[in-house]
VOTOR-908129 format. One record per residue: x, z, y of N, C-alpha, C, O in turn. Coordinates in steps of 0.001 Angstrom, whole numbers, plus 500000, padded with zeros to 6 digits. Each point is the difference from the previous one (the first is absolute). Layout:
! VOTOR-908129
   neast     nup  nnorth  caeast    caup  canorth   ceast     cup  cnorth   oeast     oup  onorth
       X       Z       Y       X       Z        Y       X       Z       Y       X       Z       Y
...
END
This chain:
! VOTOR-908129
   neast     nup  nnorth  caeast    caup  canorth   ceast     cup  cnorth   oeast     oup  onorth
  508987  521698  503889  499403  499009   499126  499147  500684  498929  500423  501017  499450
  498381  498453  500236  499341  500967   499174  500127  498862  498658  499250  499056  499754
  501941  501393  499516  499998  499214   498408  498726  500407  499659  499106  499155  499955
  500639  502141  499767  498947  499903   499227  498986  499336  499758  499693  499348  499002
  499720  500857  502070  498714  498906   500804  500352  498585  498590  499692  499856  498817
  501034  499426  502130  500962  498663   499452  499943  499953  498332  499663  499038  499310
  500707  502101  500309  500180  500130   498263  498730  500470  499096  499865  500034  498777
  499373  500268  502145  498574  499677   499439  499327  498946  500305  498984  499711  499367
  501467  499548  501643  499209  498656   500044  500582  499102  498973  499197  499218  499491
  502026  500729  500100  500422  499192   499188  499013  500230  498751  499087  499302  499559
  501502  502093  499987  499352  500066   498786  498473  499773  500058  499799  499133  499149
  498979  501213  501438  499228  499597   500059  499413  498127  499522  499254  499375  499247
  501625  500490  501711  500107  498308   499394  500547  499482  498649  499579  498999  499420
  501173  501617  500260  500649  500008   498421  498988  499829  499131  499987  499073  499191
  498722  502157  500949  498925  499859   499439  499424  499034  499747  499507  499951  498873
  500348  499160  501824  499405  498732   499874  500552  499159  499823  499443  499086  499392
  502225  500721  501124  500572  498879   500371  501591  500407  498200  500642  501050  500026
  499498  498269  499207  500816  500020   499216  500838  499654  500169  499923  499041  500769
  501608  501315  498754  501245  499218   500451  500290  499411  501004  500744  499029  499863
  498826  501301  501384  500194  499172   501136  500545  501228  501168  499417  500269  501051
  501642  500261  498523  500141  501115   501519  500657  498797  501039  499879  500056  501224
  500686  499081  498201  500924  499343   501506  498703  499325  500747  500008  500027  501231
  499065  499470  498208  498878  499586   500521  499543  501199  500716  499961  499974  501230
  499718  500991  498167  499558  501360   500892  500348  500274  501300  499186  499965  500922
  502541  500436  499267  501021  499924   500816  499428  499065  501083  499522  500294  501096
  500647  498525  498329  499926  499069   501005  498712  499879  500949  500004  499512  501130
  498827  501059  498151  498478  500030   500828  500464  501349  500818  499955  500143  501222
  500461  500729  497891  499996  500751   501245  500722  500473  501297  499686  500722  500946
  501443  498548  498684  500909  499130   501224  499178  499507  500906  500198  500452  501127
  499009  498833  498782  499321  499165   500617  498948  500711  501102  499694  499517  501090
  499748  501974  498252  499127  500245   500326  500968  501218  500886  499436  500270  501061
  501328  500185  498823  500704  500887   501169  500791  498962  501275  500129  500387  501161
  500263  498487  498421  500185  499408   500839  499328  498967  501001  500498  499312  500891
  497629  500875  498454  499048  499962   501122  500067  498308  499675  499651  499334  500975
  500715  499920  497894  499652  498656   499416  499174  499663  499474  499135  500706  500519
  500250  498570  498610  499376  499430   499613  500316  498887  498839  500935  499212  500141
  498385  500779  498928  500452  499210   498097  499382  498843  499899  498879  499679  500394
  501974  499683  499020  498779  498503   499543  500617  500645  498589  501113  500522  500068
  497910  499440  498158  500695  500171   498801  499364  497891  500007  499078  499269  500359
  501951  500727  499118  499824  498615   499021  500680  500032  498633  501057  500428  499538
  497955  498983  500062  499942  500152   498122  498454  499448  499259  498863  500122  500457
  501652  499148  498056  498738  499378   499523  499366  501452  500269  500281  501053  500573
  498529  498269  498545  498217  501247   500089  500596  501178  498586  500413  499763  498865
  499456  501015  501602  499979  501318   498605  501142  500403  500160  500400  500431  498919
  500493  499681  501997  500954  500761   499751  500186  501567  500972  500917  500800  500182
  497846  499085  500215  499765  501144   500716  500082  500493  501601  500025  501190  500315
  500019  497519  500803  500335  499761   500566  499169  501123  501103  500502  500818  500771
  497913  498838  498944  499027  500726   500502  499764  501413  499556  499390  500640  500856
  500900  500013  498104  500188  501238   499067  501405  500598  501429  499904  501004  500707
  501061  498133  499293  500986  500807   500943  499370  500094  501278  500412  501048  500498
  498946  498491  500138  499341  500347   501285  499451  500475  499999  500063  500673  501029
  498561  499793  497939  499034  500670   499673  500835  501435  500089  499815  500928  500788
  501036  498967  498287  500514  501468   499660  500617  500602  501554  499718  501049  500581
  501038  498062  499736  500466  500612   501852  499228  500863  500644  500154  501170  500351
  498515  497630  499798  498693  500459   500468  499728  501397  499668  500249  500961  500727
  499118  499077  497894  499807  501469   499835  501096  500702  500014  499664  501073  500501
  501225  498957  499299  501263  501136   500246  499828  500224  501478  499899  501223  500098
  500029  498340  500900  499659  500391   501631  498644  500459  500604  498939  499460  499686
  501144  501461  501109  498822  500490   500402  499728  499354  501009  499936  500669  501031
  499842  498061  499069  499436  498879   501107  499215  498947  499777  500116  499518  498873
  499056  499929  501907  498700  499506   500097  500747  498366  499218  501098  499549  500324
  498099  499910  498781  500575  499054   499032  498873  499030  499831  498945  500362  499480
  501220  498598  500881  499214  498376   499349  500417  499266  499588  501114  499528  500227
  497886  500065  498829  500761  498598   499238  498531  498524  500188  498785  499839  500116
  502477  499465  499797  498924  498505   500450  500800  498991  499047  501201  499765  500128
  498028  499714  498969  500094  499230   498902  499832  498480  501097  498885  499834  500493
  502197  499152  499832  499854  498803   500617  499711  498588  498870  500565  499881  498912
  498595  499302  501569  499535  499633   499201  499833  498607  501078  499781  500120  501206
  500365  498625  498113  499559  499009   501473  499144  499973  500741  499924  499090  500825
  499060  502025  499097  498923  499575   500599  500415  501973  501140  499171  500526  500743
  501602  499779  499103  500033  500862   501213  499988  499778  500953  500478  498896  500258
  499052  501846  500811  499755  499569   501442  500980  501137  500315  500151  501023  499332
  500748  498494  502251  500862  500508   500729  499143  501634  500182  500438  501150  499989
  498351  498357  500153  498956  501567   501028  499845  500810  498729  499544  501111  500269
  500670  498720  498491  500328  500722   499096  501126  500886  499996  499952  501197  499719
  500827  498301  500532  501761  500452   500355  499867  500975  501303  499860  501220  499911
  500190  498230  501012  499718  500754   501254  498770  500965  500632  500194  500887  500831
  498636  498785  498655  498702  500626   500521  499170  498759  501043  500523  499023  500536
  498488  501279  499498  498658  498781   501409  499259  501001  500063  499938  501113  499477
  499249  498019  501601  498760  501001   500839  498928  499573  499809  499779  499119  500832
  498873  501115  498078  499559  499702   499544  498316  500543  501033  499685  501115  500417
  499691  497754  499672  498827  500692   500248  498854  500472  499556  499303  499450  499147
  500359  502007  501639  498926  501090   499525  498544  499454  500408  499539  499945  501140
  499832  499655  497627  498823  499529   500991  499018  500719  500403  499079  499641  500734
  501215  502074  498479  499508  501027   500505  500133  500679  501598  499164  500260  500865
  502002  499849  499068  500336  500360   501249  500407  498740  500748  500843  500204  500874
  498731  498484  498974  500385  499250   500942  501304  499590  501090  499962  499476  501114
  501287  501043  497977  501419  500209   500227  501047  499241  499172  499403  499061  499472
  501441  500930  500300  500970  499790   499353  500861  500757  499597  500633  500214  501034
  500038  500578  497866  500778  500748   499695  500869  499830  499219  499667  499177  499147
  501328  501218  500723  501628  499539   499660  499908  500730  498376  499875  501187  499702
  500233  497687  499481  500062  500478   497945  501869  499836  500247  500655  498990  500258
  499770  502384  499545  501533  499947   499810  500579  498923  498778  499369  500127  498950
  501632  498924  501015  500554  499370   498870  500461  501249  499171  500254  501125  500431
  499796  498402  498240  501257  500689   499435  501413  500329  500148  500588  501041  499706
  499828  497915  500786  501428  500355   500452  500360  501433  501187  501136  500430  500200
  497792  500027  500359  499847  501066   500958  500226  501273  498930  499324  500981  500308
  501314  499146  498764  500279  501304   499257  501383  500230  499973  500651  498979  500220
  500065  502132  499560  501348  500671   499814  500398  499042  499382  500718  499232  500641
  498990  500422  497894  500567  499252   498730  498816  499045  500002  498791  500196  500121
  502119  498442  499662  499282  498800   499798  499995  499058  498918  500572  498918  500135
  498897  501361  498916  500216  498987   499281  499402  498450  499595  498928  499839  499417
  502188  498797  501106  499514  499300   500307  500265  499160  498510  501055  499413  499759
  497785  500652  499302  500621  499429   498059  499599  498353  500498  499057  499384  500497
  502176  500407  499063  499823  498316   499535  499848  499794  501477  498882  500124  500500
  502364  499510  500381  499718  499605   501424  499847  498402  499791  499043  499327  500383
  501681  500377  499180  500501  498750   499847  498931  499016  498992  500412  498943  499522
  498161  501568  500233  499037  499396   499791  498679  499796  500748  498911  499627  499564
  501591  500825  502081  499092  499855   500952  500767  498840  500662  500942  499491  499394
  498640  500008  502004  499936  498778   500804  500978  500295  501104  499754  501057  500582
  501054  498429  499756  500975  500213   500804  499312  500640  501458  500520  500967  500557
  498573  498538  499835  499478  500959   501226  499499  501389  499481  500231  500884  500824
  499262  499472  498251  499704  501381   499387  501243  500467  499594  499886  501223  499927
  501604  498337  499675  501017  500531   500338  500580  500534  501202  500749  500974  500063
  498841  498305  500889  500357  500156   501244  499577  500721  500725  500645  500207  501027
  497915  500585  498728  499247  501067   500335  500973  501224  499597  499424  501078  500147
  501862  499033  499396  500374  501142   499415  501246  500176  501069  500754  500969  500091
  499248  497761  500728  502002  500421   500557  499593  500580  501492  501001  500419  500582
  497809  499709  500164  500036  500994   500774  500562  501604  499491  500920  500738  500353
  497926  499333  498579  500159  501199   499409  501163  500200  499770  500368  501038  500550
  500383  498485  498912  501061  500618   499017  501541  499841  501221  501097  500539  499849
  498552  498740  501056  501000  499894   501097  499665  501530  501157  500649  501025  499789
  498432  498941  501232  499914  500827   501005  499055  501177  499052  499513  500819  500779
  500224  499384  498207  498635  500974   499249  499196  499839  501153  499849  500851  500876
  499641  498018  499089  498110  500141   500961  499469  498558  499552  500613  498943  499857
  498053  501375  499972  499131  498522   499927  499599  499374  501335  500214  500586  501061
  499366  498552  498892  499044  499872   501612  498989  499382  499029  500244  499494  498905
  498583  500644  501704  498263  499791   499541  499258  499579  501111  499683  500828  500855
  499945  497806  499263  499712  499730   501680  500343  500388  501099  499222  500219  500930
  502392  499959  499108  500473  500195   501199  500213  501382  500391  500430  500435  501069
  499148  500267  497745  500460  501147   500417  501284  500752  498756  499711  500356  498858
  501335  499707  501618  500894  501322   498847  499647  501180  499863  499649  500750  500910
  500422  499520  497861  499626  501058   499352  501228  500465  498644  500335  499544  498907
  500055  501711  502038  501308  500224   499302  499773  500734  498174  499097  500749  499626
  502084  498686  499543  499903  500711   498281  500769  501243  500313  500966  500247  500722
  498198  500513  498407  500273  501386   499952  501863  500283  499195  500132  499765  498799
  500788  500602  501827  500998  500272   499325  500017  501464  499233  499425  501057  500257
  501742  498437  498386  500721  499046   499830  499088  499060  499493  498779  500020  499845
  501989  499254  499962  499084  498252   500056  501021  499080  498845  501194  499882  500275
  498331  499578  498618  500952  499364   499309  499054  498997  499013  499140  500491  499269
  501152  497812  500799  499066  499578   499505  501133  499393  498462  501215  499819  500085
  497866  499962  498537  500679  500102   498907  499029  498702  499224  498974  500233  499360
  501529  498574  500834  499691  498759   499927  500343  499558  498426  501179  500127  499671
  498195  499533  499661  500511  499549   498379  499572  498290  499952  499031  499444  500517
  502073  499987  498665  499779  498224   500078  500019  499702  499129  500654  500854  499402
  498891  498002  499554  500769  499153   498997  500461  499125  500423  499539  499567  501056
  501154  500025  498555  501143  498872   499616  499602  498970  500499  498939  499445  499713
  502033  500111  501252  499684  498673   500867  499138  498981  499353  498993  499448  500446
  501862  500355  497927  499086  498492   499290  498858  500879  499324  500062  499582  498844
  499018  501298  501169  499034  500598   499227  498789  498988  500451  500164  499263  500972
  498994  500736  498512  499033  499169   500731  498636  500200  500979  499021  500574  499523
  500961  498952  501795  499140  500782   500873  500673  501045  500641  499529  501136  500041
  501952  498436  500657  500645  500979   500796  500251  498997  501233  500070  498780  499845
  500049  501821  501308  500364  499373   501365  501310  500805  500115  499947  501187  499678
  501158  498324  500724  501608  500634   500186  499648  500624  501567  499158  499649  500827
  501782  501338  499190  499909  500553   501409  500916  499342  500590  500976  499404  499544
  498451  500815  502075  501237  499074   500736  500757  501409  500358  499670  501184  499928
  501523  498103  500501  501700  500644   500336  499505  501211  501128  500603  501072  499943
  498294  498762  501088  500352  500796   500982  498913  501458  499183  499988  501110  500532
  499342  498647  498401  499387  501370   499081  500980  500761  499511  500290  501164  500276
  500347  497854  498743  501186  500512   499185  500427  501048  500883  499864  501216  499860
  500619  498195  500980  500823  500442   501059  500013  501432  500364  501013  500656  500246
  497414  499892  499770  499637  501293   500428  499863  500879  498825  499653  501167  500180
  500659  498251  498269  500205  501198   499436  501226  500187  499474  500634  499224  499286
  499701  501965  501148  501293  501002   499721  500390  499828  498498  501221  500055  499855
  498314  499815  499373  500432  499323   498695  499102  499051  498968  498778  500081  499875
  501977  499130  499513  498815  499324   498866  500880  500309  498722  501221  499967  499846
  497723  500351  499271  500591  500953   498836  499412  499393  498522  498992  499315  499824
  501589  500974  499587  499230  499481   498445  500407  501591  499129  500816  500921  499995
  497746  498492  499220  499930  501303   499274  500580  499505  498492  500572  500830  499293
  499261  497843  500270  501002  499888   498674  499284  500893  498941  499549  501145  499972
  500567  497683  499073  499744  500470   498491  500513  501708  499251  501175  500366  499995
  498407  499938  499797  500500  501482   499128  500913  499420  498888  499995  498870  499511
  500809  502227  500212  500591  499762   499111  499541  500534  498277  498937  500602  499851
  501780  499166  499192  499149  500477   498429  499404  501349  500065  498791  500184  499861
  502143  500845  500370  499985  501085   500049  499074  500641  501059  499306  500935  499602
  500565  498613  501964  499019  500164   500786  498503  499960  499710  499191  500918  500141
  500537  497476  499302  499095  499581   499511  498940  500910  498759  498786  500031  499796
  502332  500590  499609  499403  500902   498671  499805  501233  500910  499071  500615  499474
  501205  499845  501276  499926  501122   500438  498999  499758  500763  499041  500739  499773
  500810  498487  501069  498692  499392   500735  498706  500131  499105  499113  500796  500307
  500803  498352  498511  498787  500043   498472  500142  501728  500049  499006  500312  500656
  501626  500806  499033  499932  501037   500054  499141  500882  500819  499256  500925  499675
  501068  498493  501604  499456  500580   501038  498333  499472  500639  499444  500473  500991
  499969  498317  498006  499118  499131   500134  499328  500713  498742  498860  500366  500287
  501415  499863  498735  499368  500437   498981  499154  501570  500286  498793  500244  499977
  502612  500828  500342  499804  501354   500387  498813  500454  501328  499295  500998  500148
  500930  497518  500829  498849  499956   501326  500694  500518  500985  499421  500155  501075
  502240  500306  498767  500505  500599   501054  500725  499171  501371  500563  500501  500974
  499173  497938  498675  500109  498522   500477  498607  500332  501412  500383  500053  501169
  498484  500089  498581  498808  499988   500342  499509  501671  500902  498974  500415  500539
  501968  499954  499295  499723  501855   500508  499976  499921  501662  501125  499804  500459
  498100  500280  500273  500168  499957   501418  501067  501089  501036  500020  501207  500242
  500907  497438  500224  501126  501044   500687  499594  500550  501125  499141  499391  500639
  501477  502139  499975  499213  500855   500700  501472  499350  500878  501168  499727  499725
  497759  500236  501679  501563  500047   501151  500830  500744  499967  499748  501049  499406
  501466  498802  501133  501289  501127   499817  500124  499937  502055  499807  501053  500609
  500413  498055  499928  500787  499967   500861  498518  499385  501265  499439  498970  499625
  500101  501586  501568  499179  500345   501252  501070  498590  501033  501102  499452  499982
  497482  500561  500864  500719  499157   501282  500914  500903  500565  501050  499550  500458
  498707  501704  499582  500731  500480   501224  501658  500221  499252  501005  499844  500694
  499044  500368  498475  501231  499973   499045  500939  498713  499876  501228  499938  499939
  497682  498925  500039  500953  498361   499812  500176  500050  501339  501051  499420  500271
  498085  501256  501281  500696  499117   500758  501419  501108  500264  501037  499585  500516
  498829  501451  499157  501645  500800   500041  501034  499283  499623  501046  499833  500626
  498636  499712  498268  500895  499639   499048  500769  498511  500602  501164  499631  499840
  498071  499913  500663  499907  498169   500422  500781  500411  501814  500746  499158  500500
  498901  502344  500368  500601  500146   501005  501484  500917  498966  500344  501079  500483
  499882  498782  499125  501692  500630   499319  500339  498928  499730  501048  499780  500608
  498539  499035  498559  500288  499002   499472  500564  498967  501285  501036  499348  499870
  498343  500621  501053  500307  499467   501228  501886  500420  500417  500942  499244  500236
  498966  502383  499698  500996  500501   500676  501309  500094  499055  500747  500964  500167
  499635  497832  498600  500669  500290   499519  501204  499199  500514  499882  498843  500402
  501385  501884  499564  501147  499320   500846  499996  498466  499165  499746  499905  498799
  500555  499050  502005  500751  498718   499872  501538  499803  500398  499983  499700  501194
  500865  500322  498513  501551  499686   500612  500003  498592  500893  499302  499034  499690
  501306  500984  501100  499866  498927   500913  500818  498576  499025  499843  498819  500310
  500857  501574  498719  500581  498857   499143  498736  499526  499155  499447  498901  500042
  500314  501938  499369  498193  499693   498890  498939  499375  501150  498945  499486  499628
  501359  500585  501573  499248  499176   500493  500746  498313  500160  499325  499064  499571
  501484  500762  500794  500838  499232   499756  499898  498918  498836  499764  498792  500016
  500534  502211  498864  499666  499652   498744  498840  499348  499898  499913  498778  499872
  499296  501881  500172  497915  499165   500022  499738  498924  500725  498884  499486  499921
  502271  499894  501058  499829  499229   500727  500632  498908  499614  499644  498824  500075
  501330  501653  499502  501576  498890   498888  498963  499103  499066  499706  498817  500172
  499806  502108  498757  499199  499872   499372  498474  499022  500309  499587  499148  499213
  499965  501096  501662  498713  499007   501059  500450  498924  500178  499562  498946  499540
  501459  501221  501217  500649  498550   500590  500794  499125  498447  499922  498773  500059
  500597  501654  498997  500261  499298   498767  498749  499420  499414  500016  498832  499611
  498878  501915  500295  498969  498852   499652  499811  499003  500698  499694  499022  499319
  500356  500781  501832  500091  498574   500794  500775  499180  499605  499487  498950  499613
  502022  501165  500315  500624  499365   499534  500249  499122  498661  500686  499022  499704
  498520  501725  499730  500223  499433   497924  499510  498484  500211  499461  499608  501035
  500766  499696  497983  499674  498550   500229  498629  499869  498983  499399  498942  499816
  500236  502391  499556  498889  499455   499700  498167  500539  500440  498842  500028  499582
  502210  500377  501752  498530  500566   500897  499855  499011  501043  500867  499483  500705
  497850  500343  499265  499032  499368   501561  500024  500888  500923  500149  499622  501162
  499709  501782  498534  499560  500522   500962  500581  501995  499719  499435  500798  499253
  501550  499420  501448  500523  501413   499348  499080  500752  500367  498968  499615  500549
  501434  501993  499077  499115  500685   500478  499849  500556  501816  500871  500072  500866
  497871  500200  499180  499630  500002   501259  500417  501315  501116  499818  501093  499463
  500544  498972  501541  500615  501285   500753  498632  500984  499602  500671  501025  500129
  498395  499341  499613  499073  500535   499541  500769  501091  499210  500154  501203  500211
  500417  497691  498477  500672  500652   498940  501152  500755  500166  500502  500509  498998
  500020  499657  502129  501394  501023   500447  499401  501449  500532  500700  500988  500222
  497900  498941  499935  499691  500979   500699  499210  500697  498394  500121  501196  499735
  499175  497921  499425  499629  500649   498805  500778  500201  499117  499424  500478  499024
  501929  499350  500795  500882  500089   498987  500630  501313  500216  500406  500651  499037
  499741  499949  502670  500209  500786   500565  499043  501396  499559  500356  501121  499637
  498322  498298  500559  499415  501659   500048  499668  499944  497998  499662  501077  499509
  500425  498054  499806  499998  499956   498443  500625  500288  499703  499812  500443  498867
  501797  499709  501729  501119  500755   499324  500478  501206  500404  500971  500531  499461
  498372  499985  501525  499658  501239   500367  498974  501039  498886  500340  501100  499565
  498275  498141  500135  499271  500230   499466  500569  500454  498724  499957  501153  499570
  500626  497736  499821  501124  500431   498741  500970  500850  499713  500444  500464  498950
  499802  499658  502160  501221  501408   499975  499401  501244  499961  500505  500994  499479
  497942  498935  501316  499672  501022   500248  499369  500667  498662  499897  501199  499743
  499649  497506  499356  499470  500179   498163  500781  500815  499579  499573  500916  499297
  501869  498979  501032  500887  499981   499180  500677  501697  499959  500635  500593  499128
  498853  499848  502345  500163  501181   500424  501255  500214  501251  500407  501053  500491
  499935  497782  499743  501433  500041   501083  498742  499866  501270  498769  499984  500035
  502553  499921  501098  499308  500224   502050  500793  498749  500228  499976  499448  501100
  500700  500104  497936  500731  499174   501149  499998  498250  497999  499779  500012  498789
  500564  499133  502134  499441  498621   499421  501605  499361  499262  500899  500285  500792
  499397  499320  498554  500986  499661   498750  499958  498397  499560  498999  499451  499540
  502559  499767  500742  499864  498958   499573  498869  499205  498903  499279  499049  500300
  500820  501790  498063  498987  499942   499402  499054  500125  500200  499370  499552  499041
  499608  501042  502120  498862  500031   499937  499753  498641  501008  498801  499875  500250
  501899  499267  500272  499843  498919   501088  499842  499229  498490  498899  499474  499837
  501856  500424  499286  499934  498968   498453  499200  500324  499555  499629  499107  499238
  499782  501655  500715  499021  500309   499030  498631  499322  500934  499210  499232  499450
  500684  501059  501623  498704  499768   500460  499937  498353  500331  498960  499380  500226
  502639  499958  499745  500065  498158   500712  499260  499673  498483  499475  498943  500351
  500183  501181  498473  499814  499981   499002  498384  499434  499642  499497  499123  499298
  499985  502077  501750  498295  500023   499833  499172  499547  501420  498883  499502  500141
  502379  500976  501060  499672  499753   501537  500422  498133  500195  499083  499368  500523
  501983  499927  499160  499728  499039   500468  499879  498374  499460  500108  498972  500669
  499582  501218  497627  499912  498750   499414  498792  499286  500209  500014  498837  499597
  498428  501777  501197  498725  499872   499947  500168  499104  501642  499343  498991  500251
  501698  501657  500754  500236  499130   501185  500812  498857  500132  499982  499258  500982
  500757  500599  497987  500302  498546   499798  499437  498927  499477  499429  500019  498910
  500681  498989  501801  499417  498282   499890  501260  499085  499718  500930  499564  500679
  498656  500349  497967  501145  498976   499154  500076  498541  500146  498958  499456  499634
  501755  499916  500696  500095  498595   499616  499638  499294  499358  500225  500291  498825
  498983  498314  501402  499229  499467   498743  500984  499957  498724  499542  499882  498863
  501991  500232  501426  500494  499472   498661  500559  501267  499458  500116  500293  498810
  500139  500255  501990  500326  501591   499139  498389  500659  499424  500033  501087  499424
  498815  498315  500734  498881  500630   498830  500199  498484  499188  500302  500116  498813
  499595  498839  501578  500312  499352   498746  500739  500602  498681  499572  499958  498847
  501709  500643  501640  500968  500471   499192  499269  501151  499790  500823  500704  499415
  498292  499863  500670  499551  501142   499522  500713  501200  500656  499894  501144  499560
  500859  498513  501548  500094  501582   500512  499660  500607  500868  499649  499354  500987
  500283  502183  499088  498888  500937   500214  501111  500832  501647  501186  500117  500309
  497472  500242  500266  500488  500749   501136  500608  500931  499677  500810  500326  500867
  499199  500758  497611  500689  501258   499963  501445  499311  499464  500976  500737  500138
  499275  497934  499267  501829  499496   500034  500299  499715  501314  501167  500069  500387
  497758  499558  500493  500596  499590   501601  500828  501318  500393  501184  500128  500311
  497585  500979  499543  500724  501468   500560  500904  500824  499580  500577  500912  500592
  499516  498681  498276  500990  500835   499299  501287  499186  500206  500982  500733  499885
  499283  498184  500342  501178  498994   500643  500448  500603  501143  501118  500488  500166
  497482  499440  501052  500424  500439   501146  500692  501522  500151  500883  500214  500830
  498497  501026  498073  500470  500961   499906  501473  499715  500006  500791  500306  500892
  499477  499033  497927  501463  500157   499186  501051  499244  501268  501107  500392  500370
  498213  498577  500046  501154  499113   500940  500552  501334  501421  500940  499787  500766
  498159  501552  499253  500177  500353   501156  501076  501510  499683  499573  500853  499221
  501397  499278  501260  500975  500969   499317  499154  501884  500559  499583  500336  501108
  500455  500318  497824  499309  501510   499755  501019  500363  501204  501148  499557  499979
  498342  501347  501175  500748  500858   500630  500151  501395  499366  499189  500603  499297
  502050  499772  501119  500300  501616   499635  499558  500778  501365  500215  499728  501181
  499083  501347  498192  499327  501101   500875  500656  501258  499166  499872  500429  498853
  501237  500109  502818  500656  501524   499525  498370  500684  500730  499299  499628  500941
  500595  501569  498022  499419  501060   500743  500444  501222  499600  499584  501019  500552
END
């Protein structure tokens, strides 16, 4: 395992990103375990600053596409535009065809220009008139939203959600953050451009170790206890999806592997049902009446399901 690598990417991000290591942690969970982020959170809390900063901390090919209602899908994906020079047609790559994607404010484009993104982010390939054309790995797209009631947002449907490996909020700073933040805004060291730490050929090592970290055949068990309890709660429509047994799986791998262990730990299955599956649940009209939220659904289903003991 190369900590190091790992402990300069953190810090790197520190730079930019204040008081937020569990937020840190958690992106880069995401990104050894070959997922993908939605951040949701009002405007200014830095949502795009944390993707930005990812971005430059990695030595991989990076776009960003500001969605806006008037985006077109062939924006997202790439078209074949014709040369009237050469009397041809030739293929303008989308943005989404880069290592790192950043897709700001998804959720202020049109539900079919959403939908231009779940090839990608499912098999990594576009198709462009019929033809696929594979994304260069690693491949990880990093989606930022406001707030369902903000105004001039379209909600994503269930089967998007679905494909990213976590939805995350970045949350207000706290007093002390905040002043230290003005510090670091004043001095210009907020604004200093971060130099990559960590190469493709390095994340995909890291992401093939991350793969090979033991699971106990009970922790699998467990992740499944856990799946199947969200179905059950009375205040879900719809639990989470078998999708989610297979991502909760390689996310809590991913986590162990942060953490510096080979092999995967009750706690790291809790820690990840936390961020991995409140975004795949569909609540009941009367449990959002009552105001409650997919992360009390999951954290129920956690608790209702008894922790196995693992001798090693």
């Amino acid at each position: 395992m190369n900590r190091e690598k790992l402990d300069e990417l953190k810090q790197n991000l520190r730079r930019h990103i204040v008081g937020k290591d569990q937020l840190i942690d958690h992106i880069i969970t995401a990104l050894l375990a070959g997922g993908h982020v939605l951040l949701e959170d009002v405007p200014g809390v830095g949502k795009t600053t944390l993707a930005k900063a990812l971005a430059a901390s990695l030595d991989l090919s990076f776009a960003r596409l500001q969605f806006t209602p008037d985006t077109l899908p062939g924006d997202v994906t790439g078209m074949n535009i014709y040369n009237a020079a050469s009397g041809t047609f030739e293929l303008v790559r989308g943005a989404v065809m880069h290592q790192i994607f950043l897709a700001d404010e998804i959720n202020r484009t049109s539900p079919k220009t959403q939908a231009s993104l779940l090839e990608a982010m499912e098999e990594r390939q576009v198709t462009v008139d019929g033809v696929s054309l594979p994304i260069p790995e690693p491949f990880m797209v990093i989606a930022t939203e406001n707030p369902m009631d903000a105004i001039g947002t379209y909600p994503l449907p269930e089967a998007q959600l679905d494909r990213f490996m976590m939805k995350l909020s970045v949350g207000y700073p706290s007093d002390q953050d905040s002043v230290e933040m003005a510090r670091r805004f004043l001095d210009g060291s907020l604004s200093v451009p971060l130099e990559p730490v960590l190469g493709a050929a390095e994340l995909l090592q890291m992401k093939e170790e991350t793969a090979r970290v033991s699971v106990h055949e009970d922790l699998i068990r467990y992740i499944t206890a856990i799946i199947q309890e969200t179905r059950r709660q009375p205040e879900t429509r719809w639990g989470a999806s078998p999708r989610s047994v297979l991502v909760m799986l390689r996310a809590s791998q991913a986590c162990a592997y942060l953490d510096g262990r080979d092999y995967v730990i009750p706690e790291d299955i809790i820690a990840m049902a936390a961020v991995v599956l409140p975004h795949r649940l569909v609540l009941t009209a009367e449990a959002r009446m009552t105001r409650y939220t997919g992360r009390q659904v999951a954290d129920k289903a956690v608790n209702a399901v008894p922790v196995p003991r693992i001798s090693r």
